[in-house]
DSSP file (Angstrom, degrees, kcal/mol; ACC not computed):
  #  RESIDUE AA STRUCTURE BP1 BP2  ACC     N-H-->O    O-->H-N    N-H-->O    O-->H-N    TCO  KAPPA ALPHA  PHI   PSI    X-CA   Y-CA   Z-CA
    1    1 A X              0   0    0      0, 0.0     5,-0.1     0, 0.0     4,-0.0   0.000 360.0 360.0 360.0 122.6   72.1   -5.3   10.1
    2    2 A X    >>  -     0   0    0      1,-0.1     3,-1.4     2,-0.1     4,-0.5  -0.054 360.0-102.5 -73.5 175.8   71.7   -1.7   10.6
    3    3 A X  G >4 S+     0   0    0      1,-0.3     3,-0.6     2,-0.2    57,-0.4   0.838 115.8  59.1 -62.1 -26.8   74.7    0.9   10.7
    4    4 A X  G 34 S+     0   0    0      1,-0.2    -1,-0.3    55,-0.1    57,-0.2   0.234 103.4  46.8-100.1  14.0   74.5    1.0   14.5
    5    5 A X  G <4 S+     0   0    0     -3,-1.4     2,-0.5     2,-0.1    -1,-0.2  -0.086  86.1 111.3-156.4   4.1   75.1   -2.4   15.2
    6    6 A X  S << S-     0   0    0     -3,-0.6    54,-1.4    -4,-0.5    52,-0.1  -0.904  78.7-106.0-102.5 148.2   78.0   -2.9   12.9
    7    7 A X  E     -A   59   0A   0     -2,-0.5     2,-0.4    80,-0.3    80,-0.3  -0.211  45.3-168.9 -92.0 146.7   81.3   -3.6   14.3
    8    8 A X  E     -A   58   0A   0     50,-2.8    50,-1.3    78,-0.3     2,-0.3  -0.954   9.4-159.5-164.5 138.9   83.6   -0.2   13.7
    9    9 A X        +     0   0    0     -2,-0.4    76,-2.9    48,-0.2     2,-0.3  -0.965   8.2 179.9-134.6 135.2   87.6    0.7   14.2
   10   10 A X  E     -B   84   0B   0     -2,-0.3    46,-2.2    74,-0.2     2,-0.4  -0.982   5.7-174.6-110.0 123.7   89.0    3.7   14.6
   11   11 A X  E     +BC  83  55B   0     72,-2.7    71,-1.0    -2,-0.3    72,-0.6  -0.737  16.2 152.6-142.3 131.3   92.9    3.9   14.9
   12   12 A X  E     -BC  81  54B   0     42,-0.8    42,-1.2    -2,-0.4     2,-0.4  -0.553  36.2-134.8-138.6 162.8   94.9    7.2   15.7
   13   13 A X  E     +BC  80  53B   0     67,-2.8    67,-4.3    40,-0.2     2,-0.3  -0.967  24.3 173.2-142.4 145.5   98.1    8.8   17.2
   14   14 A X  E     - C   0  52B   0     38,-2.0    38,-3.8    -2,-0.4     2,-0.4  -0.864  23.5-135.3-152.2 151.3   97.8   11.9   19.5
   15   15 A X  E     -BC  77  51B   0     62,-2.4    62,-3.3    -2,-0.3     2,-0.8  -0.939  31.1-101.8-108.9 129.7  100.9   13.6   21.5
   16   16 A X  E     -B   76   0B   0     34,-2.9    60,-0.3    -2,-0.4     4,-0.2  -0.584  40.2 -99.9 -31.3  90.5  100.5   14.6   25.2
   17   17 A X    >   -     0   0    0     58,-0.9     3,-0.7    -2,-0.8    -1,-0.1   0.077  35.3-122.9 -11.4 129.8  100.0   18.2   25.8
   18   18 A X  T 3  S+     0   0    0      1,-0.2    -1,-0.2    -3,-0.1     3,-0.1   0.422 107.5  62.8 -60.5  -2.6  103.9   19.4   26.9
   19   19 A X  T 3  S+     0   0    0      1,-0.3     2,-0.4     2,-0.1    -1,-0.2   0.664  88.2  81.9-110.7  -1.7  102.2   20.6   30.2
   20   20 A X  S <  S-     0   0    0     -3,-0.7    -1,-0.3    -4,-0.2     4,-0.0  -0.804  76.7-132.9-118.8  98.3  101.2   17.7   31.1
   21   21 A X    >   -     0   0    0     -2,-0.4     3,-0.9    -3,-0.1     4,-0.3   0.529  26.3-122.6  -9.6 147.1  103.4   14.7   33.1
   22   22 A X  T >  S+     0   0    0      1,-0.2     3,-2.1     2,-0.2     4,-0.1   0.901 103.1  75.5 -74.3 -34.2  103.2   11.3   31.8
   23   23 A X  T 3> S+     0   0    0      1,-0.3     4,-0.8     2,-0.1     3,-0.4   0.492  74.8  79.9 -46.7 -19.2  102.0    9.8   34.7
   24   24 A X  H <> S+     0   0    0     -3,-0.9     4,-2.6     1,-0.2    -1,-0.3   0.787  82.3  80.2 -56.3 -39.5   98.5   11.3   33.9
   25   25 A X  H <> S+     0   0    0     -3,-2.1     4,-3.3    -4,-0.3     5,-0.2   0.767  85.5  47.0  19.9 -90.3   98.5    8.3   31.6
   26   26 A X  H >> S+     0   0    0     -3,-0.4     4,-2.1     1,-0.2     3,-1.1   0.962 113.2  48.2 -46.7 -62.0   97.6    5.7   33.8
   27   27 A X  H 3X S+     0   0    0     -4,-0.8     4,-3.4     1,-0.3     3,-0.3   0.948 108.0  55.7 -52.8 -57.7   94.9    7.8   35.3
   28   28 A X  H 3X S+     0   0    0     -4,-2.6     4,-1.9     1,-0.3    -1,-0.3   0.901 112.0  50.7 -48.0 -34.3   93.6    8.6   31.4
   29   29 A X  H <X S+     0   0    0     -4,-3.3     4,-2.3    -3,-1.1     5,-0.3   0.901 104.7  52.3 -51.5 -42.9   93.5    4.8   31.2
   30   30 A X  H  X S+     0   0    0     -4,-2.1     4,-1.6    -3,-0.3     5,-0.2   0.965 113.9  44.8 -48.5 -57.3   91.6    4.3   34.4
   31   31 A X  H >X S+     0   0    0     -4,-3.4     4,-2.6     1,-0.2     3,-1.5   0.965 108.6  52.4 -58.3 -82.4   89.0    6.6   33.3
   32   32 A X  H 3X>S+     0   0    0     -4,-1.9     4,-3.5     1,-0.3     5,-0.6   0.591 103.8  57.5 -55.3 -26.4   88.7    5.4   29.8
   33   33 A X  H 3X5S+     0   0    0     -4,-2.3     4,-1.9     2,-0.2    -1,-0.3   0.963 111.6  49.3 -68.1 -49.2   88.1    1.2   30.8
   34   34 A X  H <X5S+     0   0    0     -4,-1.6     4,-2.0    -3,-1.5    -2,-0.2   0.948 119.0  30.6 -71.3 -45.8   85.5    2.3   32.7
   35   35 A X  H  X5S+     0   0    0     -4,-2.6     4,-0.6    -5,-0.2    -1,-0.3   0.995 112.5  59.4 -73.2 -42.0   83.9    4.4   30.3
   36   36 A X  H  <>S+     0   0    0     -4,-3.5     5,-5.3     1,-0.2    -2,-0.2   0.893 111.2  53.8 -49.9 -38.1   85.0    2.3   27.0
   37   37 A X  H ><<S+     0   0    0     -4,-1.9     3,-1.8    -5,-0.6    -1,-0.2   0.983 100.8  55.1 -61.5 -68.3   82.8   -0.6   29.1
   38   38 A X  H 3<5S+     0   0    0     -4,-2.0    -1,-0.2    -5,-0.3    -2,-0.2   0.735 112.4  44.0 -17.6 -53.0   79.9    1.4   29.5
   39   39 A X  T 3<5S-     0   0    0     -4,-0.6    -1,-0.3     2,-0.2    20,-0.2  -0.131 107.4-112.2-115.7  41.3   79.8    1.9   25.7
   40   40 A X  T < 5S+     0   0    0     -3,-1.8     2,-0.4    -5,-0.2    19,-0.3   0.951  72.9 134.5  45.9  45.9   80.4   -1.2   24.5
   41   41 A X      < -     0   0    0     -5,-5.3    17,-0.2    -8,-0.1    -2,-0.2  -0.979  28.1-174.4-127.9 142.4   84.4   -0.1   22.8
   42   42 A X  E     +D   57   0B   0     15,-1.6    15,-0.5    -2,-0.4     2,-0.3  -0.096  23.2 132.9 -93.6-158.1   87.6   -2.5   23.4
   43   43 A X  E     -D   56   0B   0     52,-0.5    55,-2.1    13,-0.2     2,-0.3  -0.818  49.3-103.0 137.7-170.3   90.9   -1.4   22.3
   44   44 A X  E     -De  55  98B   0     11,-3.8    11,-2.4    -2,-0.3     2,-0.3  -0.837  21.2-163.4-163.1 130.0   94.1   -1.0   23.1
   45   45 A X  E     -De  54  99B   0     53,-1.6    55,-0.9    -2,-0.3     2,-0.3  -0.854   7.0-172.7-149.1 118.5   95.8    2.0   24.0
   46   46 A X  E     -De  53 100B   0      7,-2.1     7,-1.5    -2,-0.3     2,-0.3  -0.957   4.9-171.9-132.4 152.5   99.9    2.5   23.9
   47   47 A X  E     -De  52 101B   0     53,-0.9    55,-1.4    -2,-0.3     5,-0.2  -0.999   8.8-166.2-142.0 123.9  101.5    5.3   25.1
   48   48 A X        -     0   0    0      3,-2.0     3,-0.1    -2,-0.3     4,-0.1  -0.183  66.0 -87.1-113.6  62.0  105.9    5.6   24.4
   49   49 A X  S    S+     0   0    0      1,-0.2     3,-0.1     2,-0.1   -27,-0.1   0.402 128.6  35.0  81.4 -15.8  106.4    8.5   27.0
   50   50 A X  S    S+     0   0    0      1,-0.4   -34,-2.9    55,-0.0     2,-0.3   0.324 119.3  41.1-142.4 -39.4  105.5   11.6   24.4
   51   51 A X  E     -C   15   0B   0    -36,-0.3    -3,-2.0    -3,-0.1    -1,-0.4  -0.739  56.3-147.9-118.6 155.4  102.5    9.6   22.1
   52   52 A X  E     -CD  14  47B   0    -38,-3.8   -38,-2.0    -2,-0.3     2,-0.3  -0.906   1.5-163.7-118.7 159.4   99.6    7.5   21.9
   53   53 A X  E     -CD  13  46B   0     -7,-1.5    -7,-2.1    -2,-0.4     2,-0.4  -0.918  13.7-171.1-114.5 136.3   98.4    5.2   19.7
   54   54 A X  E     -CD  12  45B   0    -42,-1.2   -42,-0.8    -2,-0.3     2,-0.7  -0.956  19.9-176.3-142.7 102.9   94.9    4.0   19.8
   55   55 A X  E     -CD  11  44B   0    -11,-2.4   -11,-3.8    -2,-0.4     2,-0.2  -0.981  21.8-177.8-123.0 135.1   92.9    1.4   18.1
   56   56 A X  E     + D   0  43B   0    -46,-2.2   -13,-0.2    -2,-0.7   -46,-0.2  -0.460   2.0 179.8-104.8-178.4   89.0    1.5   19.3
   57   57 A X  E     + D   0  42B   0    -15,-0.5   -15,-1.6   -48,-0.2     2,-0.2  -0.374  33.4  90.4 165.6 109.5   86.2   -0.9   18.2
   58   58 A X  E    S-A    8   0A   0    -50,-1.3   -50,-2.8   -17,-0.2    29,-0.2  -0.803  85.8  -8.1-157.8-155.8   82.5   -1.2   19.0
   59   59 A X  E >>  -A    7   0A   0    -19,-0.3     4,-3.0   -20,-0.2     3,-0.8  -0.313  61.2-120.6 -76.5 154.8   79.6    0.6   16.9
   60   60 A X  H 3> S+     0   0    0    -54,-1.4     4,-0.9   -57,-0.4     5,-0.2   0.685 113.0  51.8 -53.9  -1.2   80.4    3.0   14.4
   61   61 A X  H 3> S+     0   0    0    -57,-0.2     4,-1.7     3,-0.2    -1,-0.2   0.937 113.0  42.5 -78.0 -44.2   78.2    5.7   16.7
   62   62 A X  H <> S+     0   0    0     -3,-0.8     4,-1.5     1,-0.2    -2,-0.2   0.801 114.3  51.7 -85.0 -21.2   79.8    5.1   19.9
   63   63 A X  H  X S+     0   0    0     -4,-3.0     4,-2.5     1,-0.2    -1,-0.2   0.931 110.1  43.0 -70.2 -32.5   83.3    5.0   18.4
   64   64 A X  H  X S+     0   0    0     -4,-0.9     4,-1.7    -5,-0.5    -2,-0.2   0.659 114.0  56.6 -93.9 -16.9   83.3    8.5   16.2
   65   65 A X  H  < S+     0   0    0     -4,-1.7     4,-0.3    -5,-0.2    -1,-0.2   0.903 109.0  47.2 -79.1 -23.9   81.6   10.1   19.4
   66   66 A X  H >X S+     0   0    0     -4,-1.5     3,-2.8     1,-0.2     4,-1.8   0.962 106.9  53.5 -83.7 -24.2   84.4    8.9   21.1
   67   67 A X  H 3X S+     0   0    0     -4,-2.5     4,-1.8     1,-0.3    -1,-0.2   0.843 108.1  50.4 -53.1 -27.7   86.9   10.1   18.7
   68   68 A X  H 3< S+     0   0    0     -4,-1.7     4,-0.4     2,-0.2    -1,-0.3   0.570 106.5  52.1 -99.4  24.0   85.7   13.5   18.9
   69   69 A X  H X> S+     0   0    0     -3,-2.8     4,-4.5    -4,-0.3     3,-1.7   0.829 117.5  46.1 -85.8 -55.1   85.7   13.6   22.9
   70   70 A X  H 3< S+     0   0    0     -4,-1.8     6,-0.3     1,-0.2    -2,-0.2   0.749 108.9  47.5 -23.4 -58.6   89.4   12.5   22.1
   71   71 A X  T 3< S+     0   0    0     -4,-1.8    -1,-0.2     1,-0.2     8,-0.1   0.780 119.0  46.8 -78.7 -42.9   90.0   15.2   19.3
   72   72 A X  T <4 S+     0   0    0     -3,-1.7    -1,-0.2    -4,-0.4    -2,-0.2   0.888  87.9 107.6 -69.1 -39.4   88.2   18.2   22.4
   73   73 A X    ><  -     0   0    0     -4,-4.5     3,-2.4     1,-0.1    -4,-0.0  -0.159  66.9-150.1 -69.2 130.8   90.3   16.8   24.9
   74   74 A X  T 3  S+     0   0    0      1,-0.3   -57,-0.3    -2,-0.1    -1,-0.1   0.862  98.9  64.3 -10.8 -63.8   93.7   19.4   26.3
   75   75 A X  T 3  S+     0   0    0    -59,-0.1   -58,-0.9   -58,-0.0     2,-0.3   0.487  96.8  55.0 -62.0   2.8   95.4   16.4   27.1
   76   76 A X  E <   +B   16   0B   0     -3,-2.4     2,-0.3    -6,-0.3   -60,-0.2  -0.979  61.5 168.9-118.4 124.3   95.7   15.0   23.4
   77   77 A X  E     +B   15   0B   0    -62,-3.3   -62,-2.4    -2,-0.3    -4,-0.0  -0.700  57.9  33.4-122.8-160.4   97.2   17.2   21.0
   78   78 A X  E    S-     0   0B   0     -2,-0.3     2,-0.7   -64,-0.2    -1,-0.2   0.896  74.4-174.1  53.5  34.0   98.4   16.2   17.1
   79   79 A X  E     -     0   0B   0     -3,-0.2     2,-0.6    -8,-0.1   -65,-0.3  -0.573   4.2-179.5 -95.1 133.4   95.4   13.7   16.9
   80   80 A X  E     -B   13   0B   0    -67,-4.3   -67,-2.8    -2,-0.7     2,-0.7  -0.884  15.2-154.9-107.2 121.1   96.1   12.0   13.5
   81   81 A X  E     +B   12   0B   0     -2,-0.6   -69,-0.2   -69,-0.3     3,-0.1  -0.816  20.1 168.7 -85.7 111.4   93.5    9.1   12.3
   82   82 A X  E     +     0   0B   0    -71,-1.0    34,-3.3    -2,-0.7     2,-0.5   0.700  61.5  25.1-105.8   1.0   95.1    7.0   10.1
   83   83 A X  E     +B   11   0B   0    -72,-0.6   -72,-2.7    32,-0.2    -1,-0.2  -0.998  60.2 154.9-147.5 155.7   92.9    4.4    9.8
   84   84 A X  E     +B   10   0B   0     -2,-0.5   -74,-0.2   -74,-0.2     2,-0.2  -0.747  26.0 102.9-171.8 140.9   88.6    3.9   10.2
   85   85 A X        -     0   0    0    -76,-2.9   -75,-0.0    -2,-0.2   -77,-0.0  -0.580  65.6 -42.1 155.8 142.3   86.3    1.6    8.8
   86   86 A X        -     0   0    0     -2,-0.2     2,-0.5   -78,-0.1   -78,-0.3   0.070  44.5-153.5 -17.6 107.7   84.3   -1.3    9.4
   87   87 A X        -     0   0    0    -80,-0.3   -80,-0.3   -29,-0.2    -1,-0.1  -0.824  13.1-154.0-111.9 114.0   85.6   -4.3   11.2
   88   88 A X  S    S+     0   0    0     -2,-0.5     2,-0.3   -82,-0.1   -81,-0.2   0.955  84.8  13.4 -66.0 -50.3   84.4   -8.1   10.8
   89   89 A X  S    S-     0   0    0    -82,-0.0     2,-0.4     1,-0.0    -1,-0.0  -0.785  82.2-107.2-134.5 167.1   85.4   -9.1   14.4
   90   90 A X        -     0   0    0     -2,-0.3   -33,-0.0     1,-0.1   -81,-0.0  -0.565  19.7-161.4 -99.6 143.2   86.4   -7.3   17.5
   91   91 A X  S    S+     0   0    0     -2,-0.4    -1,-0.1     2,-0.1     3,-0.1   0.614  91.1  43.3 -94.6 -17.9   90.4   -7.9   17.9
   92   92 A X    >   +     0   0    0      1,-0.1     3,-4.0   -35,-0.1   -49,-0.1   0.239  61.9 135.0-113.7  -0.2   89.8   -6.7   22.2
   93   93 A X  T 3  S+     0   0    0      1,-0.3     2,-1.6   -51,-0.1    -1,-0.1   0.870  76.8  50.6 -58.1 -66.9   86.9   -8.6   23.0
   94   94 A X  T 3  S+     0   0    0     -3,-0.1    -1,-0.3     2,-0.1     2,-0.3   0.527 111.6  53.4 -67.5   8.7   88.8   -9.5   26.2
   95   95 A X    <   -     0   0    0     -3,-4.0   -52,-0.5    -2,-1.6     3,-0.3  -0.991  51.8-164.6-147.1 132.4   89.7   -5.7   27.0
   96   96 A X  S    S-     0   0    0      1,-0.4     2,-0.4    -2,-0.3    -1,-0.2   0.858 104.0 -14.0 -71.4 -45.4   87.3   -2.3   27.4
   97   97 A X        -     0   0    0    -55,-0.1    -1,-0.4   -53,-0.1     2,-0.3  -0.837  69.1-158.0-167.6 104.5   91.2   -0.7   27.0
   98   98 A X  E     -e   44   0B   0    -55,-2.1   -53,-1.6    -2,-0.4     2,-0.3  -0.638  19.8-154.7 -81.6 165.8   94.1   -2.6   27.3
   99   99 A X  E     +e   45   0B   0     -2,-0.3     2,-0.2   -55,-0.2   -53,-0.2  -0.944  22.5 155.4-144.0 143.2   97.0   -0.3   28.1
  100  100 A X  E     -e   46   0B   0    -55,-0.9   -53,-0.9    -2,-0.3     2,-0.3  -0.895  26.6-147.5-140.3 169.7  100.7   -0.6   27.6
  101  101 A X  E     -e   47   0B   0     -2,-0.2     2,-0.4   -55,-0.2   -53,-0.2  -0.803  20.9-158.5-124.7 166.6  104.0    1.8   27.1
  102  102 A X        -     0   0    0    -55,-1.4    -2,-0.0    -2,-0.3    28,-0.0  -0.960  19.8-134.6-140.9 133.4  106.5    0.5   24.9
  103  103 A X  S    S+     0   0    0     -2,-0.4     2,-0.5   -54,-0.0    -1,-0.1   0.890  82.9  97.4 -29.9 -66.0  110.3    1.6   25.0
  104  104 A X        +     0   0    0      1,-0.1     4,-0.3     2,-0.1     3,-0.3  -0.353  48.3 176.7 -44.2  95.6  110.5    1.9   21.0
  105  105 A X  S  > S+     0   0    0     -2,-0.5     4,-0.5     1,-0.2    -1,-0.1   0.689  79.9  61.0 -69.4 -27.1  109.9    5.8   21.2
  106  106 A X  H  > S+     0   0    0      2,-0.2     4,-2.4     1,-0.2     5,-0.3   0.681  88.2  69.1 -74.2 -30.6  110.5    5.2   17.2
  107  107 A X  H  4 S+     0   0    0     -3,-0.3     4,-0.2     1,-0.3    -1,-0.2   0.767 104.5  36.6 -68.7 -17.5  107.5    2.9   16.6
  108  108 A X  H  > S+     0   0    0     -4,-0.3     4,-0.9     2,-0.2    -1,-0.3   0.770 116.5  54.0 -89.4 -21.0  104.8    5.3   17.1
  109  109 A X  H  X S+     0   0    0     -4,-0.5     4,-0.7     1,-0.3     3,-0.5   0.933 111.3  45.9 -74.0 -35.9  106.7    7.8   15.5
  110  110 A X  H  < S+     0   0    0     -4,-2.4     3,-0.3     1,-0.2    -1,-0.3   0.694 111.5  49.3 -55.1 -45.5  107.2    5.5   12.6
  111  111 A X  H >4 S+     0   0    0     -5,-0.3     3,-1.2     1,-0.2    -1,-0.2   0.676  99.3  70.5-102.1 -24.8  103.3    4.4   12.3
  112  112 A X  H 3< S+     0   0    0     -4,-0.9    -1,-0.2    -3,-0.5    -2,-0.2   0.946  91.9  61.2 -53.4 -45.5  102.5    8.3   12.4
  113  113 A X  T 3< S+     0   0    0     -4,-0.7     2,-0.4    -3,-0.3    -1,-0.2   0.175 104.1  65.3 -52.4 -15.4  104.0    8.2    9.0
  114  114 A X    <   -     0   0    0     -3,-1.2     2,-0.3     2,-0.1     5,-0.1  -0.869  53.5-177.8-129.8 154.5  101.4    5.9    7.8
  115  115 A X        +     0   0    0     -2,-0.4     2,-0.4     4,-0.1     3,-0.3  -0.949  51.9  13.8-165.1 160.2   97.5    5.3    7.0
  116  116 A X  S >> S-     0   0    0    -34,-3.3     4,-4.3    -2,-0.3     3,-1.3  -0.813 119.2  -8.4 109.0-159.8   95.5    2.9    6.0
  117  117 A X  H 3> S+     0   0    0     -2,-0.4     4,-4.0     1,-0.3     5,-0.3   0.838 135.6  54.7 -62.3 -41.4   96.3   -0.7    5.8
  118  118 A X  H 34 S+     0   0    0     -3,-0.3     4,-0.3     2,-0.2    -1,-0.3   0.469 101.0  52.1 -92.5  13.2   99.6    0.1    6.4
  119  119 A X  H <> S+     0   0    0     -3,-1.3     4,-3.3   -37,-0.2     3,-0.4   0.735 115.4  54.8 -76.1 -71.2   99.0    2.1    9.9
  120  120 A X  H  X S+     0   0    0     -4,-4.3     4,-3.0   -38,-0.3    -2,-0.2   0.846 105.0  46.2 -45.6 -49.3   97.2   -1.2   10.4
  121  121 A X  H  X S+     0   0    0     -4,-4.0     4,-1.7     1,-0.2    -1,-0.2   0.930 114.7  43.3 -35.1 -62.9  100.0   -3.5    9.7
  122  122 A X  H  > S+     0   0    0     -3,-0.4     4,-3.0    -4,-0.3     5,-0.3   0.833 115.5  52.2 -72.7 -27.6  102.8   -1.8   11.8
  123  123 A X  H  X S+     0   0    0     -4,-3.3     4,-2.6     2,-0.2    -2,-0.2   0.986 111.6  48.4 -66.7 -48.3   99.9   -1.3   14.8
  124  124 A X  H >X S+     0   0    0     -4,-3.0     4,-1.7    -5,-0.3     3,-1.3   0.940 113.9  49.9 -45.9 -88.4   99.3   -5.3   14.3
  125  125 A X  H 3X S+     0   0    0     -4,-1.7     4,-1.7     1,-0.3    -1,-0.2   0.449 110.4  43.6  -5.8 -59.8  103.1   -5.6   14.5
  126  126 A X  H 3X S+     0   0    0     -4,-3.0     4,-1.0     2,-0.2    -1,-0.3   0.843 112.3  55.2 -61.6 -32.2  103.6   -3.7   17.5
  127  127 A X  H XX S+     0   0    0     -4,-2.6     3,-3.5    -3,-1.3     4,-2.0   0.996 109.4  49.1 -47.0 -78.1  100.5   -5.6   19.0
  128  128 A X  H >< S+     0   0    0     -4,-1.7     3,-3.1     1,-0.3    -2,-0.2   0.873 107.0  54.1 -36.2 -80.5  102.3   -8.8   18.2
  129  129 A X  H 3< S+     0   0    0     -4,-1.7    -1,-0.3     1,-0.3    -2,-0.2   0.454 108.7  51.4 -27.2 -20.1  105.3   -7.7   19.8
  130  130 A X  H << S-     0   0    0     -3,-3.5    -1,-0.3    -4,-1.0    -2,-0.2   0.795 100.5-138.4 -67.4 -60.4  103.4   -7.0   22.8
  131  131 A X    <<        0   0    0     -3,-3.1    -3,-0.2    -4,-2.0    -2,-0.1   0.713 360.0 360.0  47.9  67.3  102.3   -9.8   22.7
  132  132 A X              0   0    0     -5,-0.4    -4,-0.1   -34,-0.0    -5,-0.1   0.386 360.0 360.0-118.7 360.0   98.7   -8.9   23.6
């Protein structure tokens, strides 16, 4: 199985540019199913009013090109990667980018604080809580 055809996770926290309203959100979502389809990437995408958190997953090409349109774009600033690395199965298959906000303003702040296994764990965690 070549490199380009193995399964790949990237997972990250970025802040909103201050100039920019939350309600752009939604829209960044909009955008981003359409494209994340296109390129073969799931995910799931939370936003608590100031931050995102982001777990992607397709191949490892189409994921790190998207991290660094992420990393260019205004609207993201502070983007942290706390976790990346191969992935046996896709966790989204049923979503290009599911999208949620969560209340807990603390959880992303919380999960910033971490990488690694243990980014993953507390992302898993909110995920459960989600229950998506």
């Amino acid at each position: 199985m070549s490199h380009c055809s193995v399964l790949y996770e990237v997972l990250y926290v970025s802040t909103l540019a201050p100039q920019h309203p939350p309600g752009i959100v939604a829209e960044i979502a909009a955008r981003a199913r359409q494209r994340n389809a296109e390129l073969g990437i799931t995910g799931l995408l939370i936003f608590d009013g100031q931050r995102f958190c982001q777990q992607l997953e397709g191949t490892q090409k189409a994921v790190l090109k998207l991290i660094d349109r992420i990393r260019e774009d205004p609207r993201h600033i502070q983007v942290e990667v706390l976790h990346h690395g191969p992935l046996a199965q896709r966790r989204f298959h049923q979503f290009s980018l599911a999208f949620t906000t969560v209340e807990d303003v603390d959880a992303l702040a919380r999960m910033e604080q971490l990488d690694g296994s243990a980014a993953l764990a507390a992302f898993e965690a909110v995920r459960r809580a989600l229950m998506l």
